[in-house]
Gaussian input, Z-matrix of N, CA and C with variables (Angstrom, degrees):
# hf/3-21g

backbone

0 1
 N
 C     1     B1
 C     2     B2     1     A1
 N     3     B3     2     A2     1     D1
 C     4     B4     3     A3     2     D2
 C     5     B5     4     A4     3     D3
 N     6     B6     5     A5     4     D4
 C     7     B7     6     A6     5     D5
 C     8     B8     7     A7     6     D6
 N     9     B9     8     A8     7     D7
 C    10    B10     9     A9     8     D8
 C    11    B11    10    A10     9     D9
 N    12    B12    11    A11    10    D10
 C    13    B13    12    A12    11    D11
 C    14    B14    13    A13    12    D12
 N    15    B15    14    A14    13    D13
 C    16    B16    15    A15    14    D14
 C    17    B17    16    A16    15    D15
 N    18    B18    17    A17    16    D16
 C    19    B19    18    A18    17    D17
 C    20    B20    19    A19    18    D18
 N    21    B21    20    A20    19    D19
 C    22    B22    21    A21    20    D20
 C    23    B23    22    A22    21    D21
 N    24    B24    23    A23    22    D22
 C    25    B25    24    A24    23    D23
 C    26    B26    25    A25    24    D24
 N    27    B27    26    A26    25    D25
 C    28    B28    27    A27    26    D26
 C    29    B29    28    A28    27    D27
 N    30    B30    29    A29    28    D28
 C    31    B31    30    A30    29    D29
 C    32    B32    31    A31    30    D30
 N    33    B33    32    A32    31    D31
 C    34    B34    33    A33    32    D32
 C    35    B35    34    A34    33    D33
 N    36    B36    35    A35    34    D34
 C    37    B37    36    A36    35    D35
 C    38    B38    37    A37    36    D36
 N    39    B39    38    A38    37    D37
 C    40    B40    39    A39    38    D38
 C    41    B41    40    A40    39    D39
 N    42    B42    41    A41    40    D40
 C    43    B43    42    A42    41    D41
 C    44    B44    43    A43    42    D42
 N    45    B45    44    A44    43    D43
 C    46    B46    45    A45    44    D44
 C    47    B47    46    A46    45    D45
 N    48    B48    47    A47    46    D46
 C    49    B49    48    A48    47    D47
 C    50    B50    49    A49    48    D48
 N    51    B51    50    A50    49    D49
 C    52    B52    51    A51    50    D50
 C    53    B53    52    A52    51    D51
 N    54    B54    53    A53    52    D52
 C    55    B55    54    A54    53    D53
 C    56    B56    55    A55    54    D54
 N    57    B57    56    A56    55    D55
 C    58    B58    57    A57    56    D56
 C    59    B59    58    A58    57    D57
 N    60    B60    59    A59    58    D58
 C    61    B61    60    A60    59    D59
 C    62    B62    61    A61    60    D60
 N    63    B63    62    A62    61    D61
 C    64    B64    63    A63    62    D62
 C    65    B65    64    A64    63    D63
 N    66    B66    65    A65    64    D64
 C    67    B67    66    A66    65    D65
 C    68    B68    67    A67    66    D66
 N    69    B69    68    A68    67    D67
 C    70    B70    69    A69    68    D68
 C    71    B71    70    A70    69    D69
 N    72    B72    71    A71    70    D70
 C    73    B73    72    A72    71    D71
 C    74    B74    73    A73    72    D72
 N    75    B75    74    A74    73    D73
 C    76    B76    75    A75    74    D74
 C    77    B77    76    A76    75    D75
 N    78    B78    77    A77    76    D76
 C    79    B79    78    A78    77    D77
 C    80    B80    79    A79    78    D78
 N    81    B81    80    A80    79    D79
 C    82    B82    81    A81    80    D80
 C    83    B83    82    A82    81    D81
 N    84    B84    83    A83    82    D82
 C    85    B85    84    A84    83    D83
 C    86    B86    85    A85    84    D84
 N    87    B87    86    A86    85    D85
 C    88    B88    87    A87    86    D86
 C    89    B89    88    A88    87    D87
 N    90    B90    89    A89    88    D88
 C    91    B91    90    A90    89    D89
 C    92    B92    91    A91    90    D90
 N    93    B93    92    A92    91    D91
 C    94    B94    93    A93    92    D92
 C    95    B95    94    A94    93    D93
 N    96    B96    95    A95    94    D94
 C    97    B97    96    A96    95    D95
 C    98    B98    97    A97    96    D96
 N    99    B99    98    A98    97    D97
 C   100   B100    99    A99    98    D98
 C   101   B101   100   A100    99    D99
 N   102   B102   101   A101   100   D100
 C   103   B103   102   A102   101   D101
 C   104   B104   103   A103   102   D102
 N   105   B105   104   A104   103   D103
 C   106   B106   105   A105   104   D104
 C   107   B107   106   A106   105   D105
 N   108   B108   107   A107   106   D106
 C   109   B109   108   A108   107   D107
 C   110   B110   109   A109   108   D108
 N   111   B111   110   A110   109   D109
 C   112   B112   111   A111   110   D110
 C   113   B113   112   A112   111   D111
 N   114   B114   113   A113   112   D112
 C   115   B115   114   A114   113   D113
 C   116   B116   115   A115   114   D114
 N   117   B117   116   A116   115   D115
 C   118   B118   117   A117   116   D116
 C   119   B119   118   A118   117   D117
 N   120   B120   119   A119   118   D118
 C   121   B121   120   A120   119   D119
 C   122   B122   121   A121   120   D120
 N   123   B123   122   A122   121   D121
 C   124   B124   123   A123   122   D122
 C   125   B125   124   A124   123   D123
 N   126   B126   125   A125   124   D124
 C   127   B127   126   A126   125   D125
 C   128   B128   127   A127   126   D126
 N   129   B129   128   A128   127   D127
 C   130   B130   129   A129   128   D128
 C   131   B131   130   A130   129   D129
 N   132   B132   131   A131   130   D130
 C   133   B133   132   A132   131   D131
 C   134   B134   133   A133   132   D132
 N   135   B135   134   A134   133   D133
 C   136   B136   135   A135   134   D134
 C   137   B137   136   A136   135   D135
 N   138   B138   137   A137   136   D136
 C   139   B139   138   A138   137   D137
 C   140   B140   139   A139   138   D138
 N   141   B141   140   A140   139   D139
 C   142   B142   141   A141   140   D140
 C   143   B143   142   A142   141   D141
 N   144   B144   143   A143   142   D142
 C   145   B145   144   A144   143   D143
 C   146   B146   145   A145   144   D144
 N   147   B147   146   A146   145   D145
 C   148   B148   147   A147   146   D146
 C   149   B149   148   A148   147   D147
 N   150   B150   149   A149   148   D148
 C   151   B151   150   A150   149   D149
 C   152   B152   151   A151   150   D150
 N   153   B153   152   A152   151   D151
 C   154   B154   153   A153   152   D152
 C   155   B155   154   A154   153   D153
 N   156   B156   155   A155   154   D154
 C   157   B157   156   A156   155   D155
 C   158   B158   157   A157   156   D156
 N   159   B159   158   A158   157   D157
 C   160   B160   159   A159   158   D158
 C   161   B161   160   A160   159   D159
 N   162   B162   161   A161   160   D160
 C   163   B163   162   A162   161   D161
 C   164   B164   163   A163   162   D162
 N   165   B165   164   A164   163   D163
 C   166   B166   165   A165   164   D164
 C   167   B167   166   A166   165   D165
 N   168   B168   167   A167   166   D166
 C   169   B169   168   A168   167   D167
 C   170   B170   169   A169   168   D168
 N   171   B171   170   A170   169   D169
 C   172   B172   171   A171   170   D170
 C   173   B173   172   A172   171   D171
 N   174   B174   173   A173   172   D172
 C   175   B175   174   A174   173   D173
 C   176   B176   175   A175   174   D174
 N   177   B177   176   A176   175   D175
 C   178   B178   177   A177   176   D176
 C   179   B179   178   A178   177   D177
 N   180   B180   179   A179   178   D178
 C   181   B181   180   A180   179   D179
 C   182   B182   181   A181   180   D180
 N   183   B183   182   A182   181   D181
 C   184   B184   183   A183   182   D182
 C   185   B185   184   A184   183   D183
 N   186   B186   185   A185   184   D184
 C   187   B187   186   A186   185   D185
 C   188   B188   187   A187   186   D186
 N   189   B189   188   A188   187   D187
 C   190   B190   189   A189   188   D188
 C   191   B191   190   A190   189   D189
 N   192   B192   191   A191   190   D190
 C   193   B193   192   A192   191   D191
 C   194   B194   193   A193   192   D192
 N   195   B195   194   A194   193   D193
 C   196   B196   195   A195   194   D194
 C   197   B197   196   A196   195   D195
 N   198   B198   197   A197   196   D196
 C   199   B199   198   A198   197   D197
 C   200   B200   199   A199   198   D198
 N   201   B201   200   A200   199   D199
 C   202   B202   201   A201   200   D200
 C   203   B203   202   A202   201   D201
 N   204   B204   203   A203   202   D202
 C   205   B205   204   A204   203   D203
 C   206   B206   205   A205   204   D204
 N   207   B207   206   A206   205   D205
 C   208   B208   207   A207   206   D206
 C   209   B209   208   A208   207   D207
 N   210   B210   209   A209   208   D208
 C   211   B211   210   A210   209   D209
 C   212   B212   211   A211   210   D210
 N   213   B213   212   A212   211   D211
 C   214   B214   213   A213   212   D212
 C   215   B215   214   A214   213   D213
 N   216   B216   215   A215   214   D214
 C   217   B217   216   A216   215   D215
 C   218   B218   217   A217   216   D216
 N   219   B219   218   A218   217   D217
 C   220   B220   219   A219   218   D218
 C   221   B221   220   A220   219   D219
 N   222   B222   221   A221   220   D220
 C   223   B223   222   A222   221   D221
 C   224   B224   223   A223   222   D222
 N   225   B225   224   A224   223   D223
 C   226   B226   225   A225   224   D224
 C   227   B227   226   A226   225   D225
 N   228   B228   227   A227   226   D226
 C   229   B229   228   A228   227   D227
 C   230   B230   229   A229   228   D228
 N   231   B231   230   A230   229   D229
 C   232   B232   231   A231   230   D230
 C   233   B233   232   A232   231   D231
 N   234   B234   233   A233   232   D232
 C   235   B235   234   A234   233   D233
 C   236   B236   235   A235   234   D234
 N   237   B237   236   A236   235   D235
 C   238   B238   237   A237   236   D236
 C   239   B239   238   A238   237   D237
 N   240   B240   239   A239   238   D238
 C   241   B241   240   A240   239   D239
 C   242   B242   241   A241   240   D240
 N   243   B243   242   A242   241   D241
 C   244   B244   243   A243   242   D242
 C   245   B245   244   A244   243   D243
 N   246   B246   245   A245   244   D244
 C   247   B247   246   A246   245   D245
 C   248   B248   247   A247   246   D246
 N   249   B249   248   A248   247   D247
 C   250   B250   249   A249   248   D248
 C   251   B251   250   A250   249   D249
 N   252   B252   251   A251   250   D250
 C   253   B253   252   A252   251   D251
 C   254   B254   253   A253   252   D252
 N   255   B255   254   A254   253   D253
 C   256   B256   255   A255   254   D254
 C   257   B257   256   A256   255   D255

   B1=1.4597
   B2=1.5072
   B3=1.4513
   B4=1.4098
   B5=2.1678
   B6=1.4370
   B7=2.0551
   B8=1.6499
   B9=1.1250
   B10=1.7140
   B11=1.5242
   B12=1.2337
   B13=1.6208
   B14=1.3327
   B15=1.3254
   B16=1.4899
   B17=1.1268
   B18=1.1950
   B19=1.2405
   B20=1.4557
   B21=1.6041
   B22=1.1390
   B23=1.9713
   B24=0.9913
   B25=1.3507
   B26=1.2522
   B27=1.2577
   B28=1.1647
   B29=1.8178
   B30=1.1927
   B31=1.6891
   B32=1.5531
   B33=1.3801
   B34=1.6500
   B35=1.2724
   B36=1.4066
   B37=1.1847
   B38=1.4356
   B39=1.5389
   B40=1.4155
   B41=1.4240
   B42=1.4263
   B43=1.6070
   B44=1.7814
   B45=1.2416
   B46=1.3453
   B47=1.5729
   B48=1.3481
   B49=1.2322
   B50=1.5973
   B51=1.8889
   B52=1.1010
   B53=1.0822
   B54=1.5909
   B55=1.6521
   B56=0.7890
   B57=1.1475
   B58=1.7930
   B59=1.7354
   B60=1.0557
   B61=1.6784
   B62=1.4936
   B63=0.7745
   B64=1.7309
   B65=1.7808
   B66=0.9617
   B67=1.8950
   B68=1.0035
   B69=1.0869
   B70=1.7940
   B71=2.0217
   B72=0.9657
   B73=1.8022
   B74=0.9700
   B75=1.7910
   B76=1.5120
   B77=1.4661
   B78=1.7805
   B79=1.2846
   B80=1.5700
   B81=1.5203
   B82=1.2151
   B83=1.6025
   B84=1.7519
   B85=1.8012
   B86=1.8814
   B87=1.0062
   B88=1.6996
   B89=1.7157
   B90=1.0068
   B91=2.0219
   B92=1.6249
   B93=1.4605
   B94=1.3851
   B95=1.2080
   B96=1.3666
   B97=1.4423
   B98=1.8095
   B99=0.7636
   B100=1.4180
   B101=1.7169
   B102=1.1363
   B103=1.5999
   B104=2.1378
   B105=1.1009
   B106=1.6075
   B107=1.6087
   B108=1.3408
   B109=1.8372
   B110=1.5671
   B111=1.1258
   B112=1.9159
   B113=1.7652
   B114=1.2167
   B115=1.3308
   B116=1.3792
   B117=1.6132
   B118=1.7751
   B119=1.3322
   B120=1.4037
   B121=1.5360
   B122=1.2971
   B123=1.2335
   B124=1.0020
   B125=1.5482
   B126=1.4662
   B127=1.8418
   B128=1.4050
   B129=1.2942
   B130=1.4963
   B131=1.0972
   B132=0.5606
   B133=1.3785
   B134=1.5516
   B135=1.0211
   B136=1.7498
   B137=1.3952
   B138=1.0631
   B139=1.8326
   B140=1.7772
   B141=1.4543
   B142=1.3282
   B143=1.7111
   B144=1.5843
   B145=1.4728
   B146=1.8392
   B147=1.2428
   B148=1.7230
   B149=1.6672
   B150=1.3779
   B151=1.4652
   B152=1.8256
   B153=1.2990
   B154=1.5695
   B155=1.5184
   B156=1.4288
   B157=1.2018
   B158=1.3812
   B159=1.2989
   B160=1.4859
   B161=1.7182
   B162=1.4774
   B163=1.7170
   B164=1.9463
   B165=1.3458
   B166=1.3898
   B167=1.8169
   B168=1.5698
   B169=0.7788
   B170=1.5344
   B171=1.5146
   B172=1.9745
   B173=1.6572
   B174=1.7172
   B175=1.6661
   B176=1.7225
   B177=1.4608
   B178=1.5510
   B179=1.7987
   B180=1.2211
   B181=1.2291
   B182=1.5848
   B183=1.5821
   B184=1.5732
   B185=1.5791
   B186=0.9199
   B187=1.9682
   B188=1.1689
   B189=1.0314
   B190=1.9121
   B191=1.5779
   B192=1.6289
   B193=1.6276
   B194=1.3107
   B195=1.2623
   B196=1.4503
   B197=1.7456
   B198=1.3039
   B199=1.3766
   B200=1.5486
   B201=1.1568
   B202=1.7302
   B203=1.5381
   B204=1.2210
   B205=1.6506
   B206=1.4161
   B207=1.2391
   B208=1.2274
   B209=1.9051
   B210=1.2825
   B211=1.1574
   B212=1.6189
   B213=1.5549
   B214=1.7414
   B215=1.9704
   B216=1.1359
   B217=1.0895
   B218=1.6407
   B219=1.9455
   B220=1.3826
   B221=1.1834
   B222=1.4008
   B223=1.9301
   B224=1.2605
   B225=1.8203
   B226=1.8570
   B227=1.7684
   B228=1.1916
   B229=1.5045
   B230=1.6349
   B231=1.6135
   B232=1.7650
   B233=1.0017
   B234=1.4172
   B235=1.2513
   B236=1.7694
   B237=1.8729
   B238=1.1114
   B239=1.6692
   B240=1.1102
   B241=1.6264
   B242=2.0725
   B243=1.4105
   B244=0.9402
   B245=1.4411
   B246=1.2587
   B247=0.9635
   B248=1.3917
   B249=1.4483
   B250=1.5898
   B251=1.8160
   B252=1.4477
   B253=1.3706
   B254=1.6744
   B255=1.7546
   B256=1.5715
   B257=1.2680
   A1=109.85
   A2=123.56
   A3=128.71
   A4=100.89
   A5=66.59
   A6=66.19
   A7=113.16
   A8=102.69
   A9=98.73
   A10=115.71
   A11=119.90
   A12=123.36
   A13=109.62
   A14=128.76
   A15=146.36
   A16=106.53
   A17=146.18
   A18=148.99
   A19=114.88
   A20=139.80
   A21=144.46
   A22=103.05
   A23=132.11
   A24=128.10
   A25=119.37
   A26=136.90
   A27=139.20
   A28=131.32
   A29=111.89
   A30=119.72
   A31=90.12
   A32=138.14
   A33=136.62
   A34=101.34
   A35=117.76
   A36=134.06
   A37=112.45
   A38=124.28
   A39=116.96
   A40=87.00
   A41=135.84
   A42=107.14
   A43=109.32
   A44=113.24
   A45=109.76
   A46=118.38
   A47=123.57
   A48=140.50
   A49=113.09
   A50=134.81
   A51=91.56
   A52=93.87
   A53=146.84
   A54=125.46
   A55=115.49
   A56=111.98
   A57=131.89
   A58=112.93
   A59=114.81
   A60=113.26
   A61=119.63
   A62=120.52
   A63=103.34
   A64=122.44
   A65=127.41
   A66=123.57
   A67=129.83
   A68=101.69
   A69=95.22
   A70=97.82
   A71=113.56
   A72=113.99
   A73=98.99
   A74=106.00
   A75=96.32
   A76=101.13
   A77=107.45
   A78=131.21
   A79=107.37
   A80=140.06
   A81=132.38
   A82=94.19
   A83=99.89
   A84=99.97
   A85=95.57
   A86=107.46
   A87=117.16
   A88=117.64
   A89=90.17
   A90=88.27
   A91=89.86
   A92=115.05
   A93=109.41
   A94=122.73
   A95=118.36
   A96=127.21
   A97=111.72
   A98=137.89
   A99=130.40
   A100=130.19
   A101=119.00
   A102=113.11
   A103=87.33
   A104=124.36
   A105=124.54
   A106=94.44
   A107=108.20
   A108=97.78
   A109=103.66
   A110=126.41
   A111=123.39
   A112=101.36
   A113=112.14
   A114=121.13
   A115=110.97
   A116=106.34
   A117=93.20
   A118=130.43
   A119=104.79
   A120=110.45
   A121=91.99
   A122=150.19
   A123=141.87
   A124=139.02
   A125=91.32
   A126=110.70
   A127=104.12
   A128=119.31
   A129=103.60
   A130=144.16
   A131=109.39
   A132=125.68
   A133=127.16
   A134=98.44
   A135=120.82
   A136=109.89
   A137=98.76
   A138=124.95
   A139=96.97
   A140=120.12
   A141=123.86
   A142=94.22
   A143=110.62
   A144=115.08
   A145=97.24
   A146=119.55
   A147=115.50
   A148=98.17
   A149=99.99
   A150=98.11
   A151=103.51
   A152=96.70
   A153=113.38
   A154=125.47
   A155=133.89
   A156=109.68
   A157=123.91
   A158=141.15
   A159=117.02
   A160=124.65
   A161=105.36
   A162=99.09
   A163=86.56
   A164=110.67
   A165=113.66
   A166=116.00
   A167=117.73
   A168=129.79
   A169=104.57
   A170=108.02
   A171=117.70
   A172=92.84
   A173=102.68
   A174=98.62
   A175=112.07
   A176=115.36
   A177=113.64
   A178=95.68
   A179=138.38
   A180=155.11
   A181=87.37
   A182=118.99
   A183=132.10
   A184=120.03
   A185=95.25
   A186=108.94
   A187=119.11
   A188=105.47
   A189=117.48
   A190=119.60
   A191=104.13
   A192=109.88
   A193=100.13
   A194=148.64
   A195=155.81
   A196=107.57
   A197=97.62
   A198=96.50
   A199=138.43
   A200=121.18
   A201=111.42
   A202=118.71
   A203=107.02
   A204=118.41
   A205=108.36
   A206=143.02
   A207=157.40
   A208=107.29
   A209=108.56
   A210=92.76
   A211=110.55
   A212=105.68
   A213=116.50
   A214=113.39
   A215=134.31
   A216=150.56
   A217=110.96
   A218=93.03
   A219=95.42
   A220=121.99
   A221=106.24
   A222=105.94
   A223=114.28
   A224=108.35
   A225=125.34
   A226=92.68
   A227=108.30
   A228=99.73
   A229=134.09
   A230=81.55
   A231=99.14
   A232=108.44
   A233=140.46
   A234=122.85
   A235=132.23
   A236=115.20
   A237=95.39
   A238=108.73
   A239=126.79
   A240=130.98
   A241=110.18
   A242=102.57
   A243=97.02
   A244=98.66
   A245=141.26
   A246=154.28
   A247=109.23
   A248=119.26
   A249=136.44
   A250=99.37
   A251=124.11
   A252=111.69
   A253=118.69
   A254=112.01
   A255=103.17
   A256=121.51
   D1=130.91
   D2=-178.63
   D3=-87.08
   D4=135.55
   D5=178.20
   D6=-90.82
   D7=1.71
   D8=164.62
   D9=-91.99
   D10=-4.11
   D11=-174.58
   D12=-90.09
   D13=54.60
   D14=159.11
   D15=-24.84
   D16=164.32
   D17=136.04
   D18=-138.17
   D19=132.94
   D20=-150.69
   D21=-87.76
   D22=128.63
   D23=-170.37
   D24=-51.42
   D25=123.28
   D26=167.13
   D27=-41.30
   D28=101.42
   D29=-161.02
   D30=-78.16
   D31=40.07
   D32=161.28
   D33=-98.70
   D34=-53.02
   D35=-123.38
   D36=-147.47
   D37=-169.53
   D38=166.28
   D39=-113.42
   D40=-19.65
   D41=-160.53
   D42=-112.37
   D43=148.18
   D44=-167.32
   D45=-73.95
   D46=10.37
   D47=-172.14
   D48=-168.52
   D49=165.38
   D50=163.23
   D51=-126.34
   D52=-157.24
   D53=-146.08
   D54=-82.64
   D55=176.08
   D56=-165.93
   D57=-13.07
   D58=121.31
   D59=168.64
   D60=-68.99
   D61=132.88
   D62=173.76
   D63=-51.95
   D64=147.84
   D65=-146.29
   D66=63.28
   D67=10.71
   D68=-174.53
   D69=-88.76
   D70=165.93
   D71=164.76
   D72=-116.17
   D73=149.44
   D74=151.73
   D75=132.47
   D76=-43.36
   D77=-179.05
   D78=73.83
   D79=4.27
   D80=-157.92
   D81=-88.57
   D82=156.23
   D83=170.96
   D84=-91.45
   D85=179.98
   D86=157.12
   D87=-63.55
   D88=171.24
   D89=-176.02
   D90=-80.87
   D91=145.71
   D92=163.51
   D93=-97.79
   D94=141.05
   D95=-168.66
   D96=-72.82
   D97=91.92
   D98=173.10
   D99=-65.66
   D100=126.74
   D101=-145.07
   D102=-87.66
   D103=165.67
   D104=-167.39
   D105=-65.66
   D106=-41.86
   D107=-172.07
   D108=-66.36
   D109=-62.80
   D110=163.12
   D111=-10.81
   D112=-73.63
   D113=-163.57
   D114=-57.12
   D115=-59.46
   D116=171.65
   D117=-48.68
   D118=-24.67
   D119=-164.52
   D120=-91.92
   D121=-21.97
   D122=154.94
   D123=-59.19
   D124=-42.91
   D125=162.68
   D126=-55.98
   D127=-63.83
   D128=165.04
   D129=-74.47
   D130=32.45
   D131=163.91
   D132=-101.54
   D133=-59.00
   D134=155.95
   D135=-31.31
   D136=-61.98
   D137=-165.99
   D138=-48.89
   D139=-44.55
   D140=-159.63
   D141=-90.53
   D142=-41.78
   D143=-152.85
   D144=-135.69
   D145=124.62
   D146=-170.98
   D147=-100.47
   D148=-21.80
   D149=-179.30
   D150=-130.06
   D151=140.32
   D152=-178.68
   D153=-95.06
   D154=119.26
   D155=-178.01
   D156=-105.22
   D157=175.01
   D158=-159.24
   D159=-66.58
   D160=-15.46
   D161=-173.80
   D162=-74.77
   D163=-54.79
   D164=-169.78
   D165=-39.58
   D166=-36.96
   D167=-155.44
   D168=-89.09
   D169=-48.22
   D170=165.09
   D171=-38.88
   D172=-77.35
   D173=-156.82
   D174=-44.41
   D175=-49.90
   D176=-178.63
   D177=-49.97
   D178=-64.02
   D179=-169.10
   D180=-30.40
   D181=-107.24
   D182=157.63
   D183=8.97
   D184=-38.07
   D185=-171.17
   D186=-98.94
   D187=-28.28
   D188=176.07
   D189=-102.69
   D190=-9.57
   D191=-175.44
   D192=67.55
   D193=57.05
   D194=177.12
   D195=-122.66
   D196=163.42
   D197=145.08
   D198=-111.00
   D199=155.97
   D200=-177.51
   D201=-51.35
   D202=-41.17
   D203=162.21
   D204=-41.09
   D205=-67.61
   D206=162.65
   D207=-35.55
   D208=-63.26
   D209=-165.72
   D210=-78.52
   D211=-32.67
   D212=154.02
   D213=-35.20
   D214=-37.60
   D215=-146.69
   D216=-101.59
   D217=-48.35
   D218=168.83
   D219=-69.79
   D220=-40.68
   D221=-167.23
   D222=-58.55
   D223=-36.60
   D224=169.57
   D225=-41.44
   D226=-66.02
   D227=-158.67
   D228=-60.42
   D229=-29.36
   D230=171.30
   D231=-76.79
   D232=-46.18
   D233=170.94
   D234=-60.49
   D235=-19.19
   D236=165.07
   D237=-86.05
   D238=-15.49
   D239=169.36
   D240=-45.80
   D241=-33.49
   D242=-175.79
   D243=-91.63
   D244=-25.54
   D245=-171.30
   D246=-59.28
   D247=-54.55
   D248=174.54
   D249=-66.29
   D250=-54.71
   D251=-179.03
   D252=-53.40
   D253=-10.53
   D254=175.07
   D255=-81.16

């Protein structure tokens, strides 16, 4: 991935693409863009709970228009983020 290839967030949606196109290799989706309310609600969330379990994770899922993959994906990441800030 080139770090100058920005792309401005998609005002449909939260994700900047939606999965895989057909031809593509690789099978990867695009990074998804998370809109600031997603994120807070996510930061807090974290904040109360570092790990999610699956009813917790549907309802956050359901509520945010996400998927569990996604929100499964984020919490992975925040926790090694916090992991590197120790």
């Amino acid at each position: 991935s080139s770090a100058g290839a920005k792309q401005p967030p998609s005002e449909a949606g939260p994700e900047c693409s939606g999965p895989e196109e057909p031809g593509t290799k690789g099978g990867r989706r695009l990074r998804t863009a998370f809109s600031a309310e997603q994120l807070s609600t996510l930061e807090s969330s974290f904040q109360r709970q570092q790990y999610l379990g699956a009813a917790e994770r549907r309802r956050l899922a359901g509520r945010m228009r996400l998927s569990e993959v996604q929100i499964k994906t984020w919490f992975q990441n925040r926790r090694m983020k916090l992991k590197r800030q120790l």
